[in-house]
N, C-alpha and C positions, 0 to 999 in steps of 0.2 A: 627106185630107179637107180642103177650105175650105169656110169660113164666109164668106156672101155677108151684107152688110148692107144694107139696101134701104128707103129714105125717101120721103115724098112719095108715100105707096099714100094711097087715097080711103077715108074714113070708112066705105062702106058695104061695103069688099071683104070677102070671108071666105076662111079657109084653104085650104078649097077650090076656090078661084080662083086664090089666088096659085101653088098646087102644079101646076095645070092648063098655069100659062103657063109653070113653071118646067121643066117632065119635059117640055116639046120640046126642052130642050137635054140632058136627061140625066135619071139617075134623082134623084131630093129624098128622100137620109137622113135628113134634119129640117127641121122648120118650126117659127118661134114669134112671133107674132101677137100680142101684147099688146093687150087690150080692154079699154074703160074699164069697169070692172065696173057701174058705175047707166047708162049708157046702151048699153051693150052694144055700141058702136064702134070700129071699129080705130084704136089711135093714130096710127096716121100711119108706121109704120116695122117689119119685121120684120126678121128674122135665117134664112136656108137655108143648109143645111149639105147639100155633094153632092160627090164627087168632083173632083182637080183641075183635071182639062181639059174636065169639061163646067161645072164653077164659072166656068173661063177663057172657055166659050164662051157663057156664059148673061149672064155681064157686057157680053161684047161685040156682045152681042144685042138686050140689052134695057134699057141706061144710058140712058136720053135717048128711051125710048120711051113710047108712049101706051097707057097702063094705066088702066079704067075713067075716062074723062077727064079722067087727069093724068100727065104728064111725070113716069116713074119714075127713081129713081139707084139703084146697083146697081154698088157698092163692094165691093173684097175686108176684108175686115174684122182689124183689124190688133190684135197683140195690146199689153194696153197695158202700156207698161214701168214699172219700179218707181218707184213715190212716196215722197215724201218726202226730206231732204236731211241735212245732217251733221250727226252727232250730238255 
């Protein structure tokens, strides 16, 4: 399983859009949309979680494409390593 991170989606997209464009490249085990809760907007960035070689083909699909009229990115999403330094 990868985790796709996907920036620069347009304020008015909804979940159901994003999965729509996502499942031509494969099946979408998760979706998460964060909305600004008082104006009900998508912030600007999700996270899909799908299988690895349709994650691999869905990146190289849809990075640099026109997504309700804006240029999407569509990053494999990297885990982040440990914080903090000597103690």
């Amino acid at each position: 399983m990868k985790t796709l991170f996907v920036r620069n989606i347009h304020p008015e997209t909804r979940e159901k859009d994003l999965r729509e464009l996502f499942s031509h490249h494969g099946t979408v085990r998760g979706l998460k949309l964060p909305m600004d809760i008082f104006t009900r907007r998508c912030k600007g960035v999700a996270t899909i979680d799908m299988e690895g070689h349709e994650a691999r083909a869905a990146q190289a699909g849809l990075d640099g494409s026109m997504f309700n009229g804006q240029a999407i990115q569509v990053r494999e999403e990297r885990p982040r390593g440990k914080r903090g330094g000597r103690r």
